[in-house]
N, C-alpha and C positions, 0 to 999 in steps of 0.2 A: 052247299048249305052254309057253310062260313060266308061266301059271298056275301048272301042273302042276311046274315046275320048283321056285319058289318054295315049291309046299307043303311036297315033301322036304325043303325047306332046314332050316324052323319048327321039327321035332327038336333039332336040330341047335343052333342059337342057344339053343333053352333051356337045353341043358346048359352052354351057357359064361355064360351068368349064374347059374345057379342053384348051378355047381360053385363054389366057393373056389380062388383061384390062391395058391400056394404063393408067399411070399416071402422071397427070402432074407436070413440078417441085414446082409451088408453088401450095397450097393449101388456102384452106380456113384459115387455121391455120396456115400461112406463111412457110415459110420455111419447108419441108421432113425432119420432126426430127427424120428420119432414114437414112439419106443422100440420096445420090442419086441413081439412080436404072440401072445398066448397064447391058447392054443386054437383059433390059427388062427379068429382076428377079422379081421373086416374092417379094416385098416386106416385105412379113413375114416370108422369110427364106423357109427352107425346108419344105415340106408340114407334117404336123403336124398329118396326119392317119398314116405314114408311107409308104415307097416306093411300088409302084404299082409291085408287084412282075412279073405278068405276064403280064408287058409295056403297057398294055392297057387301056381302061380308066377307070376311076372310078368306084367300085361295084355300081348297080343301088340304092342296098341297104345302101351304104353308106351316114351317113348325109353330107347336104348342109351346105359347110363353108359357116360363116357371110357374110353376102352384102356389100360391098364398101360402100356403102351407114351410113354405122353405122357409128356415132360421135367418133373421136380419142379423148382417155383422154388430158385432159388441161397437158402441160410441167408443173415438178415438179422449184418450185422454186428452182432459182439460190441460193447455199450454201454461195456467197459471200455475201448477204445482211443478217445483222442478224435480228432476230425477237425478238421483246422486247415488251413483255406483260407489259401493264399498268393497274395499279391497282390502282380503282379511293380511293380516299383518305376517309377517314373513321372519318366525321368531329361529329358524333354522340358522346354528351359529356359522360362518363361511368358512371354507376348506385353508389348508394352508396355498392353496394356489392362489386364493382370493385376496386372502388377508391383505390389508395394504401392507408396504412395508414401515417399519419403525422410521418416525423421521428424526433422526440423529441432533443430537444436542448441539447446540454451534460450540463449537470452540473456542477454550477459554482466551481470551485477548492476552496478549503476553506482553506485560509491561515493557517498556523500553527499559535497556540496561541503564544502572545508574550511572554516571561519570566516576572515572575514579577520585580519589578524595587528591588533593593535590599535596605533594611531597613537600612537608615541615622546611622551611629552610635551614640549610646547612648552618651553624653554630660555629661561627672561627673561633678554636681556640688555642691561646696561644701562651701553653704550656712554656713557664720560665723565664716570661720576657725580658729582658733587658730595659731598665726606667733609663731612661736619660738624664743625668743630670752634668747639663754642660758638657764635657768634653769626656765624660769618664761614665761608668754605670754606677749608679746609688749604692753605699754598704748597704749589705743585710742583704742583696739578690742571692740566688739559692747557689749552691755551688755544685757541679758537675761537670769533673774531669776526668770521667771513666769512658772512655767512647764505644759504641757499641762491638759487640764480639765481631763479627763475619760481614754488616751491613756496609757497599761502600757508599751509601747515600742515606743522608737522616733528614728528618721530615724538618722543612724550613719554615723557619719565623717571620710572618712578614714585615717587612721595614714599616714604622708609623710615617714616614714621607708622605707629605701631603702633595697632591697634585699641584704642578706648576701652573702658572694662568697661563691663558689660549696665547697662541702666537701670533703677531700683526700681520704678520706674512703666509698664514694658515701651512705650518710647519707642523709635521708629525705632532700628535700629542701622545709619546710614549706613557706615561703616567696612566693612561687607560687602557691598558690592553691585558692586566695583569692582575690579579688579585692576589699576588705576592710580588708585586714591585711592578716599578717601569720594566718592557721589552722592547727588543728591537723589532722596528717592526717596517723598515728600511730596505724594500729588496737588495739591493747592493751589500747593506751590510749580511743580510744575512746569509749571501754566499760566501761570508768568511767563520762561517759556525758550524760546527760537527757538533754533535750530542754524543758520538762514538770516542770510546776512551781508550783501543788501541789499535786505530785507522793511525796509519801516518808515514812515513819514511823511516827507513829503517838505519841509512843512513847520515850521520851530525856529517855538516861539515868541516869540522875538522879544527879550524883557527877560525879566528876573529876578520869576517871579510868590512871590507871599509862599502858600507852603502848609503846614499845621496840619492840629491836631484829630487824628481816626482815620484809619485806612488809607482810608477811602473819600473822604475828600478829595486822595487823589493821583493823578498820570495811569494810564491803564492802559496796556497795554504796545501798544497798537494809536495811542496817540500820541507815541512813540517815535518819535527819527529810526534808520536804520539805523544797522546797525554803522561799513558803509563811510566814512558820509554826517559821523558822529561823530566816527570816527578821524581824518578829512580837517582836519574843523574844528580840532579840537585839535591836530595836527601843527602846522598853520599859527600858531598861538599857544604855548603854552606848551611840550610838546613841541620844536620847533624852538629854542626858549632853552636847552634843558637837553642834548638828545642829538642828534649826528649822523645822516645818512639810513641808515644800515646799523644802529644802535642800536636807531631807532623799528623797524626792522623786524623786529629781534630779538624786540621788546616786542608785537607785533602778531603775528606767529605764537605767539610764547607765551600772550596772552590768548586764540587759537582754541583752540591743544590742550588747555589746560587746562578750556577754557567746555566743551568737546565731554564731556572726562572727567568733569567734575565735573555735568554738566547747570545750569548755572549759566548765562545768560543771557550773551556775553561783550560785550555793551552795558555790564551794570552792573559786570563786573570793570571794564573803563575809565572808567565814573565814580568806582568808587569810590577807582580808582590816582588819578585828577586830584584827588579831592577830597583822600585821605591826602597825596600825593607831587608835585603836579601834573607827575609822570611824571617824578620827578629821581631816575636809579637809586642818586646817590649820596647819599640822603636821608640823617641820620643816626637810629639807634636814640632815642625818645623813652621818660618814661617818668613814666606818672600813678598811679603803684603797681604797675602791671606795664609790664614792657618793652616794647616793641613794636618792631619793627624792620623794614627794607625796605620793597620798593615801595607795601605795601599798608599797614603798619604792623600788620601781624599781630602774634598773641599770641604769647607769651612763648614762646618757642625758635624764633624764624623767624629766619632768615637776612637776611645785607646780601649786596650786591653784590660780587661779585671778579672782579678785572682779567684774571685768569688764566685761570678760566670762565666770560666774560659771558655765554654760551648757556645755559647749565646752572644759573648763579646766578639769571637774570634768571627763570628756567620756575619756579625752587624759590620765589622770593620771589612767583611768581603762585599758587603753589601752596598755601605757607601761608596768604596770606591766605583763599582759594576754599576751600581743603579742611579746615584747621587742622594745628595742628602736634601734636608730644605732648604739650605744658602745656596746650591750651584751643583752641575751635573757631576755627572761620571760618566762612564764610559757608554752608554746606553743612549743617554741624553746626544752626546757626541755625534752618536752614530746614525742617528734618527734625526740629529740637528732640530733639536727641539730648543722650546725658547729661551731656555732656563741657560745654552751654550754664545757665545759670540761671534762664533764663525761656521762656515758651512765647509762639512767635508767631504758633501755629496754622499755620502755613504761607504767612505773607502776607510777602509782599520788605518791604514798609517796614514793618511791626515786626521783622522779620529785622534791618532795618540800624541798626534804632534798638539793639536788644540788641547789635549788632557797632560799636557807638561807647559806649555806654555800660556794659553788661552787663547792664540793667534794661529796661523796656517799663512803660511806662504806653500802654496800648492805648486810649486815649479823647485823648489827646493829645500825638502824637509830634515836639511838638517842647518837649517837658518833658526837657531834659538829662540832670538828674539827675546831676553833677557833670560833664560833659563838656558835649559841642557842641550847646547847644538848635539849632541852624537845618540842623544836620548831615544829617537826612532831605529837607526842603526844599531843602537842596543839591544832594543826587542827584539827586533827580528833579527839577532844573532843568538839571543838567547832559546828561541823556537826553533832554528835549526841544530843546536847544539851545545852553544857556547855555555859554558858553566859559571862564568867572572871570573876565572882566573887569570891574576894577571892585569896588562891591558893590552897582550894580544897586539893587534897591528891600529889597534885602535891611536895611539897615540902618532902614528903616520900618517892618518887619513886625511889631515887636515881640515876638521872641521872649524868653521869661521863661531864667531860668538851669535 
Protein backbone atom coordinates (compact mmCIF):
# COMPACT_ATOMS: atom_id res chain seq x y z
CA UNK A 1 0.00 0.00 0.00
CA UNK A 2 2.74 2.60 0.74
CA UNK A 3 4.16 1.48 -2.67
CA UNK A 4 1.01 2.40 -4.27
CA UNK A 5 0.83 5.59 -2.32
CA UNK A 6 4.28 6.85 -3.21
CA UNK A 7 3.58 6.32 -6.88
CA UNK A 8 0.63 8.99 -7.12
CA UNK A 9 2.83 11.14 -5.22
CA UNK A 10 5.94 11.07 -8.32
CA UNK A 11 3.15 13.39 -10.54
CA UNK A 12 3.02 15.48 -8.46
CA UNK A 13 6.75 16.48 -7.19
CA UNK A 14 7.48 16.72 -10.89
CA UNK A 15 5.50 19.52 -11.42
CA UNK A 16 7.11 21.59 -8.40
CA UNK A 17 10.44 21.36 -9.83
CA UNK A 18 9.87 21.44 -13.21
CA UNK A 19 7.20 24.64 -12.72
CA UNK A 20 9.08 28.10 -12.05
CA UNK A 21 8.04 29.76 -8.62
CA UNK A 22 7.13 33.17 -9.00
CA UNK A 23 9.16 35.73 -6.96
CA UNK A 24 8.38 38.70 -5.81
CA UNK A 25 10.35 41.94 -6.14
CA UNK A 26 10.63 42.82 -2.58
CA UNK A 27 11.17 40.31 -0.13
CA UNK A 28 11.30 39.99 3.35
CA UNK A 29 14.86 41.14 3.38
CA UNK A 30 14.08 44.09 1.14
CA UNK A 31 15.24 44.44 -1.85
CA UNK A 32 16.38 41.02 -4.50
CA UNK A 33 20.17 41.34 -3.54
CA UNK A 34 20.36 39.44 -6.89
CA UNK A 35 18.58 42.09 -8.66
CA UNK A 36 15.89 41.37 -10.72
CA UNK A 37 14.61 38.28 -12.40
CA UNK A 38 13.71 38.50 -16.08
CA UNK A 39 11.88 36.25 -17.86
CA UNK A 40 11.22 34.68 -14.94
CA UNK A 41 14.95 32.95 -14.44
CA UNK A 42 15.86 31.01 -12.06
CA UNK A 43 17.17 33.06 -9.53
CA UNK A 44 20.28 30.83 -8.71
CA UNK A 45 21.63 30.93 -12.12
CA UNK A 46 22.02 27.73 -14.02
CA UNK A 47 20.86 24.65 -12.43
CA UNK A 48 23.59 23.41 -10.37
CA UNK A 49 23.24 19.07 -11.17
CA UNK A 50 23.88 20.08 -14.51
CA UNK A 51 22.03 20.25 -18.01
CA UNK A 52 19.26 17.59 -18.25
CA UNK A 53 21.00 15.94 -21.25
CA UNK A 54 17.96 14.05 -22.47
CA UNK A 55 15.53 17.55 -22.09
CA UNK A 56 13.38 15.80 -19.91
CA UNK A 57 12.81 16.21 -16.45
CA UNK A 58 14.64 15.68 -13.62
CA UNK A 59 16.15 11.95 -12.77
CA UNK A 60 13.52 10.71 -10.15
CA UNK A 61 16.51 9.78 -8.39
CA UNK A 62 18.01 13.10 -8.29
CA UNK A 63 17.94 15.09 -4.94
CA UNK A 64 15.41 17.77 -4.18
CA UNK A 65 16.96 21.35 -4.55
CA UNK A 66 16.40 23.55 -1.30
CA UNK A 67 12.71 25.07 -0.59
CA UNK A 68 12.15 28.61 -1.21
CA UNK A 69 11.30 28.61 2.05
CA UNK A 70 15.04 28.56 3.51
CA UNK A 71 16.16 31.94 5.26
CA UNK A 72 18.77 34.02 2.78
CA UNK A 73 22.15 34.85 4.46
CA UNK A 74 21.96 38.41 6.18
CA UNK A 75 23.91 41.22 3.34
CA UNK A 76 27.58 41.26 4.03
CA UNK A 77 28.41 44.60 5.55
CA UNK A 78 28.89 47.66 3.52
CA UNK A 79 33.16 48.12 3.08
CA UNK A 80 32.44 51.94 3.35
CA UNK A 81 31.79 51.90 7.09
CA UNK A 82 34.96 50.99 8.99
CA UNK A 83 34.93 48.84 12.06
CA UNK A 84 36.96 49.87 15.08
CA UNK A 85 37.41 47.49 17.85
CA UNK A 86 37.36 49.11 21.38
CA UNK A 87 39.28 47.86 23.92
CA UNK A 88 37.99 48.78 27.26
CA UNK A 89 40.71 50.28 29.14
CA UNK A 90 42.90 48.33 31.63
CA UNK A 91 42.44 50.68 34.93
CA UNK A 92 43.92 47.58 37.14
CA UNK A 93 47.10 49.28 38.94
CA UNK A 94 50.34 46.61 38.02
CA UNK A 95 51.73 44.26 40.71
CA UNK A 96 55.16 45.15 42.25
CA UNK A 97 56.62 42.47 39.72
CA UNK A 98 55.48 44.88 37.08
CA UNK A 99 56.09 48.02 38.13
CA UNK A 100 58.87 49.54 36.15
CA UNK A 101 61.78 50.17 38.14
CA UNK A 102 62.56 53.94 39.39
CA UNK A 103 64.90 55.55 37.01
CA UNK A 104 67.58 56.96 39.30
CA UNK A 105 68.40 60.66 39.32
CA UNK A 106 71.85 61.23 37.53
CA UNK A 107 74.37 62.33 39.58
CA UNK A 108 75.19 65.48 40.68
CA UNK A 109 78.53 66.69 38.54
CA UNK A 110 81.16 67.21 41.00
CA UNK A 111 82.95 70.27 40.41
CA UNK A 112 86.52 70.18 39.73
CA UNK A 113 88.62 71.08 42.90
CA UNK A 114 89.68 74.48 43.00
CA UNK A 115 93.52 75.32 42.72
CA UNK A 116 94.90 76.09 45.86
CA UNK A 117 95.47 79.86 46.39
CA UNK A 118 99.17 80.39 46.02
CA UNK A 119 101.47 81.03 48.94
CA UNK A 120 101.82 85.06 49.79
CA UNK A 121 105.51 85.69 49.32
CA UNK A 122 107.77 85.46 51.95
CA UNK A 123 108.43 89.00 53.51
CA UNK A 124 112.52 89.36 54.32
CA UNK A 125 112.75 91.01 57.24
CA UNK A 126 115.62 92.25 58.46
CA UNK A 127 115.29 92.79 61.99
CA UNK A 128 118.37 95.48 63.31
CA UNK A 129 120.12 96.08 60.15
CA UNK A 130 123.15 97.58 60.21
CA UNK A 131 122.85 101.32 57.80
CA UNK A 132 126.07 101.77 56.28
CA UNK A 133 127.73 104.59 56.56
CA UNK A 134 131.21 104.59 54.91
CA UNK A 135 133.46 102.48 56.73
CA UNK A 136 131.52 102.32 60.34
CA UNK A 137 127.46 101.73 61.13
CA UNK A 138 125.42 105.14 61.55
CA UNK A 139 124.88 106.25 65.49
CA UNK A 140 121.49 105.68 66.66
CA UNK A 141 121.52 101.61 65.26
CA UNK A 142 119.72 99.62 68.11
CA UNK A 143 122.11 98.15 70.46
CA UNK A 144 122.23 94.36 71.37
CA UNK A 145 124.80 92.71 73.25
CA UNK A 146 123.20 90.00 74.97
CA UNK A 147 123.57 86.82 72.73
CA UNK A 148 121.05 84.41 72.98
CA UNK A 149 120.93 81.75 75.98
CA UNK A 150 121.66 77.99 74.66
CA UNK A 151 121.21 78.82 70.60
CA UNK A 152 124.53 78.15 68.82
CA UNK A 153 123.29 79.64 65.54
CA UNK A 154 121.21 83.15 65.15
CA UNK A 155 119.20 83.94 62.39
CA UNK A 156 121.47 85.89 59.70
CA UNK A 157 121.11 89.35 58.08
CA UNK A 158 121.50 89.39 54.73
CA UNK A 159 124.40 91.56 53.31
CA UNK A 160 122.90 94.54 51.01
CA UNK A 161 125.93 93.58 48.29
CA UNK A 162 124.80 94.06 45.16
CA UNK A 163 125.30 91.55 42.59
CA UNK A 164 128.61 91.86 40.59
CA UNK A 165 128.37 92.18 36.56
CA UNK A 166 128.42 88.92 34.45
CA UNK A 167 131.88 87.70 33.75
CA UNK A 168 133.55 88.09 29.95
CA UNK A 169 134.82 84.64 30.34
CA UNK A 170 131.15 83.21 31.78
CA UNK A 171 132.87 82.56 35.22
CA UNK A 172 130.65 81.27 38.13
CA UNK A 173 128.28 84.07 39.03
CA UNK A 174 128.26 83.38 42.85
CA UNK A 175 126.04 86.58 43.65
CA UNK A 176 123.06 84.35 42.57
CA UNK A 177 122.85 81.42 44.27
CA UNK A 178 121.87 82.89 47.80
CA UNK A 179 119.35 84.95 49.23
CA UNK A 180 121.48 85.60 52.00
CA UNK A 181 124.80 86.36 50.12
CA UNK A 182 127.11 85.00 47.37
CA UNK A 183 127.75 80.89 47.84
CA UNK A 184 130.21 78.70 46.62
CA UNK A 185 129.03 76.95 44.29
CA UNK A 186 132.49 75.62 42.73
CA UNK A 187 132.59 71.85 43.04
CA UNK A 188 136.25 71.80 43.96
CA UNK A 189 135.71 74.34 46.45
CA UNK A 190 133.05 72.86 48.00
CA UNK A 191 134.87 69.56 48.89
CA UNK A 192 136.85 71.82 51.31
CA UNK A 193 133.37 72.67 53.37
CA UNK A 194 131.96 70.68 56.32
CA UNK A 195 128.68 72.13 57.83
CA UNK A 196 129.60 69.61 60.91
CA UNK A 197 131.13 71.58 64.00
CA UNK A 198 132.80 68.55 65.63
CA UNK A 199 133.98 66.34 62.51
CA UNK A 200 137.68 66.75 62.63
CA UNK A 201 141.18 65.43 63.89
CA UNK A 202 141.62 65.09 67.18
CA UNK A 203 144.97 65.43 67.00
CA UNK A 204 147.06 69.48 66.54
CA UNK A 205 150.22 69.06 65.17
CA UNK A 206 152.07 70.18 67.59
CA UNK A 207 154.66 73.24 66.29
CA UNK A 208 154.57 75.35 63.48
CA UNK A 209 155.33 73.03 60.27
CA UNK A 210 157.10 75.31 57.33
CA UNK A 211 154.64 74.69 54.26
CA UNK A 212 155.26 75.89 50.36
CA UNK A 213 155.25 75.19 46.91
CA UNK A 214 151.57 74.22 45.29
CA UNK A 215 148.26 73.37 46.72
CA UNK A 216 149.34 69.84 47.08
CA UNK A 217 151.70 70.48 49.73
CA UNK A 218 148.98 71.63 52.19
CA UNK A 219 146.87 69.61 54.73
CA UNK A 220 143.59 68.27 53.40
CA UNK A 221 140.67 69.02 55.21
CA UNK A 222 140.50 65.47 56.84
CA UNK A 223 143.64 66.68 59.04
CA UNK A 224 141.81 69.54 60.29
CA UNK A 225 141.03 69.90 64.01
CA UNK A 226 137.27 70.45 64.47
CA UNK A 227 135.49 73.62 64.53
CA UNK A 228 134.65 73.16 68.32
CA UNK A 229 138.18 71.65 69.15
CA UNK A 230 139.71 75.25 67.33
CA UNK A 231 137.46 77.62 68.81
CA UNK A 232 138.44 76.13 72.36
CA UNK A 233 141.98 76.66 71.67
CA UNK A 234 142.03 80.01 70.47
CA UNK A 235 139.52 81.49 73.19
CA UNK A 236 141.91 80.26 75.67
CA UNK A 237 144.80 82.31 74.07
CA UNK A 238 144.29 85.25 72.07
CA UNK A 239 140.61 85.59 72.03
CA UNK A 240 140.37 85.80 75.73
CA UNK A 241 143.01 89.01 75.67
CA UNK A 242 140.90 90.88 73.29
CA UNK A 243 136.99 90.00 74.08
CA UNK A 244 134.84 89.16 77.03
CA UNK A 245 132.78 85.74 77.22
CA UNK A 246 129.46 87.15 75.63
CA UNK A 247 131.73 88.85 72.80
CA UNK A 248 133.58 85.43 71.74
CA UNK A 249 130.11 84.29 71.63
CA UNK A 250 128.77 86.81 69.55
CA UNK A 251 131.85 85.95 67.20
CA UNK A 252 131.24 82.19 67.23
CA UNK A 253 127.67 82.22 66.19
CA UNK A 254 128.35 84.70 63.51
CA UNK A 255 131.14 82.64 61.99
CA UNK A 256 128.27 79.50 62.02
CA UNK A 257 125.61 81.50 60.12
CA UNK A 258 127.52 83.01 57.96
CA UNK A 259 130.05 79.48 57.02
CA UNK A 260 126.19 77.73 56.67
CA UNK A 261 125.25 80.86 54.14
CA UNK A 262 128.19 81.32 52.35
CA UNK A 263 129.14 77.38 52.16
CA UNK A 264 132.45 78.25 53.28
CA UNK A 265 134.09 76.11 55.63
CA UNK A 266 133.58 77.98 59.18
CA UNK A 267 137.14 76.28 60.41
CA UNK A 268 138.87 78.65 57.76
CA UNK A 269 136.64 81.86 58.44
CA UNK A 270 138.37 81.41 62.19
CA UNK A 271 141.71 81.14 60.81
CA UNK A 272 141.62 83.54 58.79
CA UNK A 273 139.94 86.15 61.56
CA UNK A 274 143.15 84.93 63.86
CA UNK A 275 145.45 85.44 61.23
CA UNK A 276 143.88 89.06 59.76
CA UNK A 277 142.71 90.23 63.51
CA UNK A 278 143.77 87.57 65.94
CA UNK A 279 140.07 88.18 66.81
CA UNK A 280 140.32 91.90 67.98
CA UNK A 281 136.79 93.25 66.86
CA UNK A 282 138.35 96.59 67.34
CA UNK A 283 141.18 96.05 64.84
CA UNK A 284 141.82 99.16 63.03
CA UNK A 285 141.12 99.68 59.09
CA UNK A 286 144.76 99.10 57.34
CA UNK A 287 145.62 100.03 54.03
CA UNK A 288 148.36 98.53 51.32
CA UNK A 289 146.62 100.51 48.42
CA UNK A 290 143.30 99.36 49.28
CA UNK A 291 141.46 99.76 52.50
CA UNK A 292 140.77 96.88 54.28
CA UNK A 293 138.85 97.09 57.33
CA UNK A 294 137.27 94.78 60.25
CA UNK A 295 137.52 91.53 61.65
CA UNK A 296 138.62 89.93 58.49
CA UNK A 297 140.30 92.88 56.95
CA UNK A 298 138.13 92.68 53.97
CA UNK A 299 138.23 94.69 50.81
CA UNK A 300 137.41 97.96 50.41
CA UNK A 301 133.91 98.90 51.70
CA UNK A 302 133.71 96.44 54.72
CA UNK A 303 132.66 97.65 57.80
CA UNK A 304 134.51 98.22 61.49
CA UNK A 305 132.93 97.37 64.61
CA UNK A 306 130.07 99.44 66.37
CA UNK A 307 129.35 99.60 70.06
CA UNK A 308 125.81 100.25 69.38
CA UNK A 309 125.32 97.07 67.14
CA UNK A 310 127.85 94.58 68.26
CA UNK A 311 125.49 91.70 66.94
CA UNK A 312 124.76 93.02 63.63
CA UNK A 313 128.31 94.80 63.17
CA UNK A 314 130.27 91.76 64.36
CA UNK A 315 127.88 89.19 61.37
CA UNK A 316 128.48 92.26 58.58
CA UNK A 317 132.35 92.25 59.12
CA UNK A 318 132.13 88.05 58.88
CA UNK A 319 130.32 88.77 56.00
CA UNK A 320 132.56 90.85 53.99
CA UNK A 321 135.25 89.18 54.54
CA UNK A 322 133.32 85.43 53.50
CA UNK A 323 131.07 86.86 50.92
CA UNK A 324 132.77 90.35 49.57
CA UNK A 325 131.64 93.56 49.68
CA UNK A 326 130.56 96.00 46.52
CA UNK A 327 134.29 97.21 45.79
CA UNK A 328 135.87 93.54 45.55
CA UNK A 329 135.49 89.82 46.72
CA UNK A 330 136.06 87.73 49.53
CA UNK A 331 136.45 84.42 49.99
CA UNK A 332 133.55 83.06 48.17
CA UNK A 333 134.14 85.27 45.03
CA UNK A 334 137.81 83.58 45.14
CA UNK A 335 136.63 80.38 45.40
CA UNK A 336 134.04 80.42 42.57
CA UNK A 337 136.61 82.83 40.57
CA UNK A 338 133.85 85.02 39.94
CA UNK A 339 134.45 88.35 38.15
CA UNK A 340 134.58 90.55 40.85
CA UNK A 341 138.43 88.29 41.74
CA UNK A 342 141.80 88.68 39.35
CA UNK A 343 143.07 85.47 39.19
CA UNK A 344 141.86 82.03 38.92
CA UNK A 345 142.18 79.44 41.73
CA UNK A 346 140.43 76.80 39.95
CA UNK A 347 138.72 76.16 43.15
CA UNK A 348 141.37 75.05 45.42
CA UNK A 349 141.11 76.92 49.43
CA UNK A 350 144.88 77.74 49.32
CA UNK A 351 145.19 79.43 46.13
CA UNK A 352 141.85 80.98 47.08
CA UNK A 353 143.71 82.46 50.22
CA UNK A 354 146.72 83.30 48.61
CA UNK A 355 144.73 85.66 45.88
CA UNK A 356 142.48 86.89 49.30
CA UNK A 357 146.04 88.26 50.79
CA UNK A 358 147.69 89.26 47.87
CA UNK A 359 145.16 89.61 44.80
CA UNK A 360 147.72 87.39 42.48
CA UNK A 361 148.41 83.49 42.70
CA UNK A 362 151.47 82.05 41.50
CA UNK A 363 150.05 78.42 41.60
CA UNK A 364 153.49 76.52 41.73
CA UNK A 365 154.50 78.43 44.79
CA UNK A 366 152.08 79.85 47.41
CA UNK A 367 154.12 81.25 49.61
CA UNK A 368 155.51 83.92 46.75
CA UNK A 369 153.90 87.21 48.38
CA UNK A 370 153.96 89.13 45.73
CA UNK A 371 154.07 92.31 47.69
CA UNK A 372 152.15 91.16 50.74
CA UNK A 373 152.49 88.09 53.42
CA UNK A 374 154.90 85.34 51.88
CA UNK A 375 154.10 82.74 54.92
CA UNK A 376 150.51 84.10 54.92
CA UNK A 377 149.02 80.48 53.38
CA UNK A 378 151.49 78.40 55.65
CA UNK A 379 149.88 80.33 58.29
CA UNK A 380 146.49 79.12 57.76
CA UNK A 381 146.84 76.09 57.52
CA UNK A 382 148.91 75.78 60.54
CA UNK A 383 146.46 77.57 62.30
CA UNK A 384 143.57 74.57 61.21
CA UNK A 385 145.87 72.06 62.32
CA UNK A 386 146.54 73.48 65.56
CA UNK A 387 148.94 76.24 65.78
CA UNK A 388 147.53 78.93 68.27
CA UNK A 389 150.21 82.18 67.20
CA UNK A 390 152.25 81.68 69.65
CA UNK A 391 155.38 82.55 69.26
CA UNK A 392 156.85 82.31 65.66
CA UNK A 393 157.39 78.60 66.05
CA UNK A 394 159.65 77.52 63.08
CA UNK A 395 158.14 79.95 61.10
CA UNK A 396 161.03 82.22 61.03
CA UNK A 397 163.30 79.17 59.61
CA UNK A 398 161.18 78.32 56.66
CA UNK A 399 162.51 80.65 54.63
CA UNK A 400 159.99 82.37 53.05
CA UNK A 401 161.06 84.70 49.82
CA UNK A 402 159.04 88.22 49.70
Amino acid sequence: MLTKTLASLLPLLALVVTAPLPLPSDTAFGTNPFGANPQGLNPFGDNPFGTNLQGGDVPQDAPAPKSSSAVAPPPAASSSVPVVEVKPVDTTPPSEEEAPAPVPAPAPIEAAPSPPPSPAPKEEVKADEPVRKGAVFAEGASSDSTPPSSSTEIASTPTDTPSPPPAANDVADSSSSSSNGPVVTNPTALSFYSSSLSSGSSTPFGSYQCMSGPASSFPSPSDWLSFDTLFELNAKKSLSVNEDEATQQLMREAMITVSKDAKVDARVILAVMMQESTGNINVPCTNNGVQNCGIMQAFHGSVSYSATSPRQSIEQMFRDGTQGTAQGGGLVQWLNHDASVTADSQGNLWNALRGYNSGKIDVSNLSKGMGATPAYVSDVANRLVGWDGSGVGGKGGCGFGA
